[in-house]
mmJSON file of the N, C-alpha and C atoms, coordinates in Angstrom:
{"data_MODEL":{"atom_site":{
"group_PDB":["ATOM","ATOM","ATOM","ATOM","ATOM","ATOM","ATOM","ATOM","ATOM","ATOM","ATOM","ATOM","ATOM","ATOM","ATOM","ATOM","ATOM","ATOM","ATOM","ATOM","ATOM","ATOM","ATOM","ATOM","ATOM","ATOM","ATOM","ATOM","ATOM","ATOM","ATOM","ATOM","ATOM","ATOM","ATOM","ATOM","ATOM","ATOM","ATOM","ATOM","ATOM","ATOM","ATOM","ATOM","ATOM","ATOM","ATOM","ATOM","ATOM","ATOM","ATOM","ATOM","ATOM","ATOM","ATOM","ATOM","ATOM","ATOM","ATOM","ATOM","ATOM","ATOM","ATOM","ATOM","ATOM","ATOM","ATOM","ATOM","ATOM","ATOM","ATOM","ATOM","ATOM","ATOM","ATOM","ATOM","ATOM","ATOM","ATOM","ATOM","ATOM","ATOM","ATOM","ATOM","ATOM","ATOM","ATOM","ATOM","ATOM","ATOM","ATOM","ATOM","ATOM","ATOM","ATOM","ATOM","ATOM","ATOM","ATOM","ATOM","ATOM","ATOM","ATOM","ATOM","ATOM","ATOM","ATOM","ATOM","ATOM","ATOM","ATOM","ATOM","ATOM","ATOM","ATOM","ATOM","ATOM","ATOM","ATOM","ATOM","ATOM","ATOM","ATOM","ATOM","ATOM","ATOM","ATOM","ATOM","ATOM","ATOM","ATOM","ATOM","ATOM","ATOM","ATOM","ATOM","ATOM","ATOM","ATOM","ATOM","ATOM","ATOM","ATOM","ATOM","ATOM","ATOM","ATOM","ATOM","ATOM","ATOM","ATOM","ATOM","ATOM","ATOM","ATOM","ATOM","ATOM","ATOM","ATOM","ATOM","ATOM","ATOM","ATOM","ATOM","ATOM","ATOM","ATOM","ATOM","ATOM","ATOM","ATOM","ATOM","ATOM","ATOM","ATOM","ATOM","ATOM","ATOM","ATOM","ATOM","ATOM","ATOM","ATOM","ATOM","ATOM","ATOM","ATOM","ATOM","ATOM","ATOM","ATOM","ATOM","ATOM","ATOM","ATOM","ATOM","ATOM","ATOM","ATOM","ATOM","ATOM","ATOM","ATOM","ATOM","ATOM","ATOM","ATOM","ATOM","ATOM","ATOM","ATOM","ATOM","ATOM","ATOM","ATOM","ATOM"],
"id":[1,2,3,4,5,6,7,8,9,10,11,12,13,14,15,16,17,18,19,20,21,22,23,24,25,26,27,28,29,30,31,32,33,34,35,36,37,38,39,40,41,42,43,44,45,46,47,48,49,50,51,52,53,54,55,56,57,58,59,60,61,62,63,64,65,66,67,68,69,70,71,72,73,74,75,76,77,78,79,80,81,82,83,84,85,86,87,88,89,90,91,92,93,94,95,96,97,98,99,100,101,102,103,104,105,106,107,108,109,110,111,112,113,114,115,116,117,118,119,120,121,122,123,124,125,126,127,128,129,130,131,132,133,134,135,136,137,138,139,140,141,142,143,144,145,146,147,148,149,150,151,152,153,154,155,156,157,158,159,160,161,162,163,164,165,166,167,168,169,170,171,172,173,174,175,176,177,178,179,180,181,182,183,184,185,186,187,188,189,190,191,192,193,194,195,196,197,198,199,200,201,202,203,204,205,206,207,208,209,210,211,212,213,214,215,216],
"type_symbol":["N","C","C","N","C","C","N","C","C","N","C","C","N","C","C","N","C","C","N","C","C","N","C","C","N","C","C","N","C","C","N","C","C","N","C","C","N","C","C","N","C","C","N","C","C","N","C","C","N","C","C","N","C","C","N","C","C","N","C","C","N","C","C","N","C","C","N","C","C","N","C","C","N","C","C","N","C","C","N","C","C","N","C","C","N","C","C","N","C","C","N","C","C","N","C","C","N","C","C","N","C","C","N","C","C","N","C","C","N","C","C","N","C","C","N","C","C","N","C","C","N","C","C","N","C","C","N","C","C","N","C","C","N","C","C","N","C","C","N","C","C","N","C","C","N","C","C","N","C","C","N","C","C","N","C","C","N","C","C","N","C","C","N","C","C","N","C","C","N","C","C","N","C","C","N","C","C","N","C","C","N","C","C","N","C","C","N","C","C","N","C","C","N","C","C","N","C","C","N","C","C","N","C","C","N","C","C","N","C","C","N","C","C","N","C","C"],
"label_atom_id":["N","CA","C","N","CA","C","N","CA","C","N","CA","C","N","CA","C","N","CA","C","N","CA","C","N","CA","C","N","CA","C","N","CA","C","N","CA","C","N","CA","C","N","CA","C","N","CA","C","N","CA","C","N","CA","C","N","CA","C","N","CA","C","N","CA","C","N","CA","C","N","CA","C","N","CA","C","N","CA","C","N","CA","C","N","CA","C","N","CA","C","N","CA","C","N","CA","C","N","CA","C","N","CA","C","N","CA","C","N","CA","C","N","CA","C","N","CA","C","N","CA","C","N","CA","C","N","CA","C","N","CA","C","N","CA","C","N","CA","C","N","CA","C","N","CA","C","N","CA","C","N","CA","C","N","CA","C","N","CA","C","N","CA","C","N","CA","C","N","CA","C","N","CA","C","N","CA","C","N","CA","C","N","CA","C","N","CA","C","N","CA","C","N","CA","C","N","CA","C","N","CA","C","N","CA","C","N","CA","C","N","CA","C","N","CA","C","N","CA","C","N","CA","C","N","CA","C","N","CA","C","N","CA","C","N","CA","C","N","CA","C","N","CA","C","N","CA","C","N","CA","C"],
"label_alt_id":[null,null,null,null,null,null,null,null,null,null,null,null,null,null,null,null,null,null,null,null,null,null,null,null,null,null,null,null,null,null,null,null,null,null,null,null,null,null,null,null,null,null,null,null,null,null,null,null,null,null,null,null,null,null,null,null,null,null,null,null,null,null,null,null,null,null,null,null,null,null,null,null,null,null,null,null,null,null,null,null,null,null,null,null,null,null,null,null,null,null,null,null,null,null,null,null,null,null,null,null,null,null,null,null,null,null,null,null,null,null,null,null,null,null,null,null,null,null,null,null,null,null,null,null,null,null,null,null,null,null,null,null,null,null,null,null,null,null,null,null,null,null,null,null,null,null,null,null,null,null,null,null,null,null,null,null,null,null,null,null,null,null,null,null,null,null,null,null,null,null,null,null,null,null,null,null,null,null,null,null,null,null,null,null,null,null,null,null,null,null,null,null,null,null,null,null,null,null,null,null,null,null,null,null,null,null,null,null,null,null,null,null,null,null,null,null],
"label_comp_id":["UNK","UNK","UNK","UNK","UNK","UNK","UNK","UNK","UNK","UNK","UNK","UNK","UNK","UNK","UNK","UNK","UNK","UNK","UNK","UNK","UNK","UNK","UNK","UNK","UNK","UNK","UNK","UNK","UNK","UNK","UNK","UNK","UNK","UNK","UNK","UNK","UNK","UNK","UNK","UNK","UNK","UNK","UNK","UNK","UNK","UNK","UNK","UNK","UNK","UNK","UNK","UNK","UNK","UNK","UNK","UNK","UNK","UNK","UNK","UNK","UNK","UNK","UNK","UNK","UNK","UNK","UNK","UNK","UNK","UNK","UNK","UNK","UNK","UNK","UNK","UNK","UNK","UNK","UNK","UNK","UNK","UNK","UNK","UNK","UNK","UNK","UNK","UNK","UNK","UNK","UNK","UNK","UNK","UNK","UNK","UNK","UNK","UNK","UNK","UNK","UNK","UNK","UNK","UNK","UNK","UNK","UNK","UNK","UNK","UNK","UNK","UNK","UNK","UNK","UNK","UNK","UNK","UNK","UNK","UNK","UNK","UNK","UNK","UNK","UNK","UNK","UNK","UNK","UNK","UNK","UNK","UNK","UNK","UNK","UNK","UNK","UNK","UNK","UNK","UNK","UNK","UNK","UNK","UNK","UNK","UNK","UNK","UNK","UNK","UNK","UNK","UNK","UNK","UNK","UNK","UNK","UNK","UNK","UNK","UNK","UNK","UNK","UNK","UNK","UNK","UNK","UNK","UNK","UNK","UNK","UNK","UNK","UNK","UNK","UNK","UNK","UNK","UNK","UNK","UNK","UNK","UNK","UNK","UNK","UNK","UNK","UNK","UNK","UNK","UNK","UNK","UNK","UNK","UNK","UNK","UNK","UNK","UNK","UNK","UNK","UNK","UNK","UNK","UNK","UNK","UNK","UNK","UNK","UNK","UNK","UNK","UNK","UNK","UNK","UNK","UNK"],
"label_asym_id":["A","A","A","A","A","A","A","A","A","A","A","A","A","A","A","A","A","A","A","A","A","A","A","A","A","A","A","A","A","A","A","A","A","A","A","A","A","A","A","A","A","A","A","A","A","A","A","A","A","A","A","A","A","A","A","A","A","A","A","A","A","A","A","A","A","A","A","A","A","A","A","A","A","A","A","A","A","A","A","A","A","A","A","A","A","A","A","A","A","A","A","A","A","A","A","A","A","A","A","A","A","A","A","A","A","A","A","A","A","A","A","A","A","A","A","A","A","A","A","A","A","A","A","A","A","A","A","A","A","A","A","A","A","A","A","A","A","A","A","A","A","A","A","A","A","A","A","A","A","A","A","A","A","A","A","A","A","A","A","A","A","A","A","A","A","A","A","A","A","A","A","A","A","A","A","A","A","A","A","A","A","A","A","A","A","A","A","A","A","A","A","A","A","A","A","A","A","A","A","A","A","A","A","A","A","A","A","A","A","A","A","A","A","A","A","A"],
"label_entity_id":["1","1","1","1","1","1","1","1","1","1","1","1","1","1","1","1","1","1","1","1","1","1","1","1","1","1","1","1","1","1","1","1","1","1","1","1","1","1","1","1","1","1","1","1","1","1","1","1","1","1","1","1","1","1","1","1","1","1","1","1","1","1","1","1","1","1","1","1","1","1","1","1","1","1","1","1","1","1","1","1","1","1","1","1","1","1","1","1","1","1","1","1","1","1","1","1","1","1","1","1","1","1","1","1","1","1","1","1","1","1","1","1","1","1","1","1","1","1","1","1","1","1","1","1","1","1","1","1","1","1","1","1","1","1","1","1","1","1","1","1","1","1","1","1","1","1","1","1","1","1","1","1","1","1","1","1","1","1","1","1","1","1","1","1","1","1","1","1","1","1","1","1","1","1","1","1","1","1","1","1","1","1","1","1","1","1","1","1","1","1","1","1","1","1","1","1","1","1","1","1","1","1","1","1","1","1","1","1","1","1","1","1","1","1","1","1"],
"label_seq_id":[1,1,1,2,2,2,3,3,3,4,4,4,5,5,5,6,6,6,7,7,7,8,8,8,9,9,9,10,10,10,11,11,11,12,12,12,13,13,13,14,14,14,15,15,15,16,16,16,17,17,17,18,18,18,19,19,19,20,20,20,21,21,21,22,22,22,23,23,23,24,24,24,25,25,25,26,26,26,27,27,27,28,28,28,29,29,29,30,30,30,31,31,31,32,32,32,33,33,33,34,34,34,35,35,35,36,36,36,37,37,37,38,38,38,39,39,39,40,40,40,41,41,41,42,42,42,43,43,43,44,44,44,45,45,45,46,46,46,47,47,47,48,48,48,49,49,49,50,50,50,51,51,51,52,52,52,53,53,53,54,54,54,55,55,55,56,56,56,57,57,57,58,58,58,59,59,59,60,60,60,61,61,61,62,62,62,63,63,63,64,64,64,65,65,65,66,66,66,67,67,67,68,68,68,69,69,69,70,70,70,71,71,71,72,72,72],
"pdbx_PDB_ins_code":[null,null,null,null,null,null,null,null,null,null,null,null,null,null,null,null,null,null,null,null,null,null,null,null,null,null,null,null,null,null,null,null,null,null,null,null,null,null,null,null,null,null,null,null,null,null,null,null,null,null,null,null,null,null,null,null,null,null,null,null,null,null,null,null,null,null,null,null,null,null,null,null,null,null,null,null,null,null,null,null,null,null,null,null,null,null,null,null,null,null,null,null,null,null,null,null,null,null,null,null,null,null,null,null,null,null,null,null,null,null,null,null,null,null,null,null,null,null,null,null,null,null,null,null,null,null,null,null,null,null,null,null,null,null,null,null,null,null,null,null,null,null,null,null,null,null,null,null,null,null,null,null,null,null,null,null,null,null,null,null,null,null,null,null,null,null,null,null,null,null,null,null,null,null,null,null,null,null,null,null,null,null,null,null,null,null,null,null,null,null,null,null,null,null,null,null,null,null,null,null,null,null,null,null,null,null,null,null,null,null,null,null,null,null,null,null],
"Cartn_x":[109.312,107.914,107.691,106.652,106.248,104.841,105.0,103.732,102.557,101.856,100.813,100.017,99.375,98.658,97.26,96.569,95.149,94.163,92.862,92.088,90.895,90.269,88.919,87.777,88.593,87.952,86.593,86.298,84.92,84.126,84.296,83.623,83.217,84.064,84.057,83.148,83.295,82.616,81.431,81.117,79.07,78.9,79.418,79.024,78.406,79.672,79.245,78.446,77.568,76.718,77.651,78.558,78.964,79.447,79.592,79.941,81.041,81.482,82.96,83.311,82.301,82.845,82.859,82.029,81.999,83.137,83.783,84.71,86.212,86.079,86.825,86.859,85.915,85.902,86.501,86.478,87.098,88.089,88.612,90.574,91.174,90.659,91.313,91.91,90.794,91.655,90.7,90.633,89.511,88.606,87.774,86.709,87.453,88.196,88.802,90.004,91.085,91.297,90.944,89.487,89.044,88.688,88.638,87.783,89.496,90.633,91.65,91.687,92.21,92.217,91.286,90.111,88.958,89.672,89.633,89.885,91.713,92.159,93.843,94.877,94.341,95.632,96.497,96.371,96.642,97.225,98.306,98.444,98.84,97.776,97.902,99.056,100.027,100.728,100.34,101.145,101.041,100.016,100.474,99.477,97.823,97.537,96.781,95.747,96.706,96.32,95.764,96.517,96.345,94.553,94.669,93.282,91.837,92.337,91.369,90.77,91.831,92.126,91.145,91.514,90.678,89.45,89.154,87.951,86.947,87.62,86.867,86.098,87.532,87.569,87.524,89.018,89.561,90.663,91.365,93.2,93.397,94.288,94.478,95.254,95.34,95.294,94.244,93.009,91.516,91.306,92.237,91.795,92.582,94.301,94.917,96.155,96.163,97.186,97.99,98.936,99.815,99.399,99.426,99.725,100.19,101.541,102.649,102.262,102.413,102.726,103.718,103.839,105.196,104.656,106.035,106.199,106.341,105.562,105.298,105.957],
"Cartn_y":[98.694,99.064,99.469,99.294,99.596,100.251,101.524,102.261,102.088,102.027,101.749,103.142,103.586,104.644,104.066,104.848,104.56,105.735,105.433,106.438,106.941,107.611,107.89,108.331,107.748,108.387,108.019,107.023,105.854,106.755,106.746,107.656,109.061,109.963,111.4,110.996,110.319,110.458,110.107,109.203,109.555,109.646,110.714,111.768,113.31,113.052,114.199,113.694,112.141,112.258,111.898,111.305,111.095,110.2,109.637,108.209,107.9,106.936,106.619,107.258,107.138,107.805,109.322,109.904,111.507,111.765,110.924,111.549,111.316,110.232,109.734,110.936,111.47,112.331,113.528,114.403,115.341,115.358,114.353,114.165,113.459,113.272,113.056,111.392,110.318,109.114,108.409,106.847,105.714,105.645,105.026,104.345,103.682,102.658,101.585,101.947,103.078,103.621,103.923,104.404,105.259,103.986,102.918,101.21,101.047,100.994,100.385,101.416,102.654,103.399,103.279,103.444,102.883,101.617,100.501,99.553,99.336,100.247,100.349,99.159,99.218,98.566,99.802,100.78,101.905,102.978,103.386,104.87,105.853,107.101,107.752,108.576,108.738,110.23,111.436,112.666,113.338,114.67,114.297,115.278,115.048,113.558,113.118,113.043,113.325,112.963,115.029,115.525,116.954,117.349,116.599,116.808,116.525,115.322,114.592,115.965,116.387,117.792,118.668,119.021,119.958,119.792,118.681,118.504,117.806,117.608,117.304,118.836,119.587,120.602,120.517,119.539,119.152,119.05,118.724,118.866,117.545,117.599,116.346,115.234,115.656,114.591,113.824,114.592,114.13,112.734,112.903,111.717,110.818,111.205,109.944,110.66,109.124,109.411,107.8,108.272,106.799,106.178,104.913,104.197,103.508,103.286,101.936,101.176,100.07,98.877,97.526,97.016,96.338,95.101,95.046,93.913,92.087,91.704,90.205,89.09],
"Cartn_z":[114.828,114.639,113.189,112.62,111.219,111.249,110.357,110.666,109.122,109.284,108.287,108.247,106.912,106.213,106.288,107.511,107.391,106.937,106.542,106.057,106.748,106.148,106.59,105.17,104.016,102.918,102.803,103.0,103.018,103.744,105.602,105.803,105.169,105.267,104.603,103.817,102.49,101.315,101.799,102.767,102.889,103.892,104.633,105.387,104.258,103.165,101.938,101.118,101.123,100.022,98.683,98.39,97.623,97.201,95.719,95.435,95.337,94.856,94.888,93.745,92.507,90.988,91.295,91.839,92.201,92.622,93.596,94.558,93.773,92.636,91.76,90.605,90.114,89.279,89.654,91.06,91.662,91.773,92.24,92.487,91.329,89.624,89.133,88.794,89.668,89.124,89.004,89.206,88.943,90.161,89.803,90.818,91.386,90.465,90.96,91.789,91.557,92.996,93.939,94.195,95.226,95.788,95.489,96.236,96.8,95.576,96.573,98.082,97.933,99.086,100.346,99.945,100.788,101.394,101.003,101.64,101.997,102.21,102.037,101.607,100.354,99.65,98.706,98.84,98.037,98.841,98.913,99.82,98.748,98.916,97.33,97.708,96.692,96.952,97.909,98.105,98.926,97.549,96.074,95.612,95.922,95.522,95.706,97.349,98.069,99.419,99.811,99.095,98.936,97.955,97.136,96.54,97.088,97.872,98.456,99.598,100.407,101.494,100.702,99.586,99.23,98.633,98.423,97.65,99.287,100.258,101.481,102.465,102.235,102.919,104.122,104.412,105.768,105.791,107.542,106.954,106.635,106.203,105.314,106.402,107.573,108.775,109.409,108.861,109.132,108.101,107.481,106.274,106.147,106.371,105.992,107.883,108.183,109.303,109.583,110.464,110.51,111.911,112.31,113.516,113.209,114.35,115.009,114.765,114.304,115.307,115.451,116.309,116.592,114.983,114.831,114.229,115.029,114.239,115.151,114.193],
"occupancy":[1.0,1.0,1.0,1.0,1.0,1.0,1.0,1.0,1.0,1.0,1.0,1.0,1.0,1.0,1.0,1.0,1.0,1.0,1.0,1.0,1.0,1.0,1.0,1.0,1.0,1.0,1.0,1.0,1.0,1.0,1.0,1.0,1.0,1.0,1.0,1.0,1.0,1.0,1.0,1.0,1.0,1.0,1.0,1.0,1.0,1.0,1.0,1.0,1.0,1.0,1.0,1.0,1.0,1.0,1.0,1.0,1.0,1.0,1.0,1.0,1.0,1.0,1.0,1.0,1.0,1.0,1.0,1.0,1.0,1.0,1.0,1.0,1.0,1.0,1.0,1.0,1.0,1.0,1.0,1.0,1.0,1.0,1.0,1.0,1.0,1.0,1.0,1.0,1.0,1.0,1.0,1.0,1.0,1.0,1.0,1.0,1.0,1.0,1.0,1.0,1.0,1.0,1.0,1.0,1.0,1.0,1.0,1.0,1.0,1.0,1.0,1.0,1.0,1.0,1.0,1.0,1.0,1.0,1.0,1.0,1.0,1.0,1.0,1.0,1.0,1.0,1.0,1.0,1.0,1.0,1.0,1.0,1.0,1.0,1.0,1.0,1.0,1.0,1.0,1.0,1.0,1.0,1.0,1.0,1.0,1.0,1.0,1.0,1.0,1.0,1.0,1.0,1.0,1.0,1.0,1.0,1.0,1.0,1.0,1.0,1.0,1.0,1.0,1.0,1.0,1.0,1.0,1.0,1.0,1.0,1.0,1.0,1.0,1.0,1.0,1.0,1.0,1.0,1.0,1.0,1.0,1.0,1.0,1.0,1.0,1.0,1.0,1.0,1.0,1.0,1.0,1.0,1.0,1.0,1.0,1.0,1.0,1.0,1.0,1.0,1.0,1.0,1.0,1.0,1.0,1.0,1.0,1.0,1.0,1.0,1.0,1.0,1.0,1.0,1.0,1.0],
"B_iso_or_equiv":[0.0,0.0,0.0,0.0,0.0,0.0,0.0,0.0,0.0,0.0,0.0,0.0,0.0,0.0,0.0,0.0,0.0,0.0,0.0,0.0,0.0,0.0,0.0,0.0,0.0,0.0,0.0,0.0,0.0,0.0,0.0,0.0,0.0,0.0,0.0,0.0,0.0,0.0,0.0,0.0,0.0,0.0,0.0,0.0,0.0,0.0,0.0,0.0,0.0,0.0,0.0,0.0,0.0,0.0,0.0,0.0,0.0,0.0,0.0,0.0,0.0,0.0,0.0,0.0,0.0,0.0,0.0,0.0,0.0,0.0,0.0,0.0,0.0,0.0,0.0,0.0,0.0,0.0,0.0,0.0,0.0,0.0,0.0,0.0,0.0,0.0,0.0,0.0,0.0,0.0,0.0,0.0,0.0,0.0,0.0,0.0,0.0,0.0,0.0,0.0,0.0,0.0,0.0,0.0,0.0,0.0,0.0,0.0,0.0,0.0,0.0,0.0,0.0,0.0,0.0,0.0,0.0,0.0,0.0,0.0,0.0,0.0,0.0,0.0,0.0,0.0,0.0,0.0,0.0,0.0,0.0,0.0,0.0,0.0,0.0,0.0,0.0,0.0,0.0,0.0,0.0,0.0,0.0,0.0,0.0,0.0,0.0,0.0,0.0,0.0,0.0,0.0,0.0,0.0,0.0,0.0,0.0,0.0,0.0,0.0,0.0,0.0,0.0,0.0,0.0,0.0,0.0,0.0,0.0,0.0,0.0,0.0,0.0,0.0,0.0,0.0,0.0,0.0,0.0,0.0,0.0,0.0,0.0,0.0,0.0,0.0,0.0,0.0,0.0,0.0,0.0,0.0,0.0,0.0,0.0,0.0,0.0,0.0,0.0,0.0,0.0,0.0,0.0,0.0,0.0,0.0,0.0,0.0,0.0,0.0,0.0,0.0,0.0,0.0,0.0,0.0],
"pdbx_formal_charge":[null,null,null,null,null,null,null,null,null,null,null,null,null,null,null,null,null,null,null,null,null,null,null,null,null,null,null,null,null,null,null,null,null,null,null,null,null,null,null,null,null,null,null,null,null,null,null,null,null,null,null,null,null,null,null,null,null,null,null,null,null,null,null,null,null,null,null,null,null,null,null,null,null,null,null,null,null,null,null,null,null,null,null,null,null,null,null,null,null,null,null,null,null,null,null,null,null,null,null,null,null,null,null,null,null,null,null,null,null,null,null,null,null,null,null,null,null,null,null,null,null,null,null,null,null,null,null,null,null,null,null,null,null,null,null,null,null,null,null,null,null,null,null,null,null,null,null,null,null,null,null,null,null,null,null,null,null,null,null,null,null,null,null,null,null,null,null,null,null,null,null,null,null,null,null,null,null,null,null,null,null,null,null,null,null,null,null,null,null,null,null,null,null,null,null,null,null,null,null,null,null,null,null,null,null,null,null,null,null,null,null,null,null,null,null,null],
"auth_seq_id":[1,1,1,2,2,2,3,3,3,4,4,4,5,5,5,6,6,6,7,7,7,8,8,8,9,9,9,10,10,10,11,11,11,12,12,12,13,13,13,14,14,14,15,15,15,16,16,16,17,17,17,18,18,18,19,19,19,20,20,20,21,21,21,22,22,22,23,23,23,24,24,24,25,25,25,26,26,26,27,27,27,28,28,28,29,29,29,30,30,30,31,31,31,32,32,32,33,33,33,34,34,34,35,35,35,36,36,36,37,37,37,38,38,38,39,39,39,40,40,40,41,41,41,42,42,42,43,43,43,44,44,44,45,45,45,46,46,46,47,47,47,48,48,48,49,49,49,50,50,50,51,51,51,52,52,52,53,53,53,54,54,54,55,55,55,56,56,56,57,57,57,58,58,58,59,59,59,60,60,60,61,61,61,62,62,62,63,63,63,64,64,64,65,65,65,66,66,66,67,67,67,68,68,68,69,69,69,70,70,70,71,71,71,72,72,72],
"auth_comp_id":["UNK","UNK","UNK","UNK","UNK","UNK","UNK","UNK","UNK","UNK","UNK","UNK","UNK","UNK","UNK","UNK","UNK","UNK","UNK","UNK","UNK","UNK","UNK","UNK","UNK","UNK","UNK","UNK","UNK","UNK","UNK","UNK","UNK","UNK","UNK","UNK","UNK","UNK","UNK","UNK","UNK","UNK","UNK","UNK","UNK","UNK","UNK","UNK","UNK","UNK","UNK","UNK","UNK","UNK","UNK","UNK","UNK","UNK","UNK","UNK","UNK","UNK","UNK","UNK","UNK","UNK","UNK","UNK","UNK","UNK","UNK","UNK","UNK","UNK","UNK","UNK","UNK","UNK","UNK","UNK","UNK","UNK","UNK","UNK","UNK","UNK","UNK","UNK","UNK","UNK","UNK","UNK","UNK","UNK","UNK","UNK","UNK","UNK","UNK","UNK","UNK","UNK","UNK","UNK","UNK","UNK","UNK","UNK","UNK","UNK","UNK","UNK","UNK","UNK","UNK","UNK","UNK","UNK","UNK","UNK","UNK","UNK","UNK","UNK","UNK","UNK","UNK","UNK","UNK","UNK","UNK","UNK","UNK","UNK","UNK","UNK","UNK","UNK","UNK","UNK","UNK","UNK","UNK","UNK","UNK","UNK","UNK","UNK","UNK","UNK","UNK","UNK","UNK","UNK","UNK","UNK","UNK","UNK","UNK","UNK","UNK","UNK","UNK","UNK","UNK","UNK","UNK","UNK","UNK","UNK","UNK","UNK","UNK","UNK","UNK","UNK","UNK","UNK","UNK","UNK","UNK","UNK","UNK","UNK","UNK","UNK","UNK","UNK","UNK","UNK","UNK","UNK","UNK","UNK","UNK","UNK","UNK","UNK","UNK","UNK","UNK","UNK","UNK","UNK","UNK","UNK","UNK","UNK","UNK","UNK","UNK","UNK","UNK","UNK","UNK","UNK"],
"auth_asym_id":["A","A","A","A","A","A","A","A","A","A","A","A","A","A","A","A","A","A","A","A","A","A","A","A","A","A","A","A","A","A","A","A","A","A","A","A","A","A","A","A","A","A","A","A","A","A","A","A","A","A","A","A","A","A","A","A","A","A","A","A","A","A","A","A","A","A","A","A","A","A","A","A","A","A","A","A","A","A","A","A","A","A","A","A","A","A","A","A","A","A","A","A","A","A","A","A","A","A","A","A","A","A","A","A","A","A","A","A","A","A","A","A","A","A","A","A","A","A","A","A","A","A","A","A","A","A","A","A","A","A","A","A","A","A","A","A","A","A","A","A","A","A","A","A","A","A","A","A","A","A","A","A","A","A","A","A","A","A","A","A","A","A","A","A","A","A","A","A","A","A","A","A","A","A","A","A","A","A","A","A","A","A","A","A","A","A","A","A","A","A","A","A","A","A","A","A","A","A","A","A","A","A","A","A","A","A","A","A","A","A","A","A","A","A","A","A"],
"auth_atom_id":["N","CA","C","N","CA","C","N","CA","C","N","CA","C","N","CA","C","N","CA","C","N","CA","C","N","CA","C","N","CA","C","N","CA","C","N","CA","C","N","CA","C","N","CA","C","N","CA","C","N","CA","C","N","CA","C","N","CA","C","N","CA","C","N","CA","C","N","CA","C","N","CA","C","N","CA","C","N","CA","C","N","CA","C","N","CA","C","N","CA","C","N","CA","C","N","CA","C","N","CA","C","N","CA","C","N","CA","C","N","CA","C","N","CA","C","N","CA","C","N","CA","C","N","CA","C","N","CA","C","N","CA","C","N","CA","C","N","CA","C","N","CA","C","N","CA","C","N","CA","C","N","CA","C","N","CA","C","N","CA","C","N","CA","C","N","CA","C","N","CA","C","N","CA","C","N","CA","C","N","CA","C","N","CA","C","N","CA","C","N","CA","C","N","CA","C","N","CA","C","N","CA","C","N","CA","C","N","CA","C","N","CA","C","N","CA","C","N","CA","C","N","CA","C","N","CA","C","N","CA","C","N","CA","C","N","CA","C","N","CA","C","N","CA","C","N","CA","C","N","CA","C"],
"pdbx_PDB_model_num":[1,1,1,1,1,1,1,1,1,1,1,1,1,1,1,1,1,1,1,1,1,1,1,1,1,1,1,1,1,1,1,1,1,1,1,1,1,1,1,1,1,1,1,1,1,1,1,1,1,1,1,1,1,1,1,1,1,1,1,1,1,1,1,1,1,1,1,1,1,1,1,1,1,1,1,1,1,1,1,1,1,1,1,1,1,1,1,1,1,1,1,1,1,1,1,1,1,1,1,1,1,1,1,1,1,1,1,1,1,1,1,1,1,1,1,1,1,1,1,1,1,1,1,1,1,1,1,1,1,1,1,1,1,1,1,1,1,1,1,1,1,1,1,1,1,1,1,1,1,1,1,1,1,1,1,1,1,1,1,1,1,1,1,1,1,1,1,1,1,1,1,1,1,1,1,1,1,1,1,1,1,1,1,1,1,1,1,1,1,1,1,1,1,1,1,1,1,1,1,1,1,1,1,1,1,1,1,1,1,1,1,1,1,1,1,1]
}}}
């Protein structure tokens, strides 16, 4: 089985009203990261995944978590 890093950043961020550059400007990296993550080609570090936590003001399982699945 192989587990994959999924998100919820897309949501969160406009549920908060916020853009990709805003949310890019808070945690410190590109737009153009916050698009890879969004669309998961990107799994940020655990600092990173920590900033996101705090700049959401959620646990940081609300945002990034793993699911299984079998390899085919």
């Amino acid at each position: 089985m192989s587990e994959i890093v999924y998100n919820s950043v897309q949501q969160i961020r406009k549920d908060n009203h916020m853009t990709q550059q805003e949310i890019a400007d808070t945690v410190g990296v590109t737009r153009q990261t916050i698009i890879a993550i969004e669309k998961g080609n990107y799994t940020p570090s655990v600092l990173l995944a920590l900033k996101f936590a705090q700049s959401f003001k959620r646990p940081i399982e609300e945002i990034f978590y793993l699911q299984k699945h079998d390899k085919k």
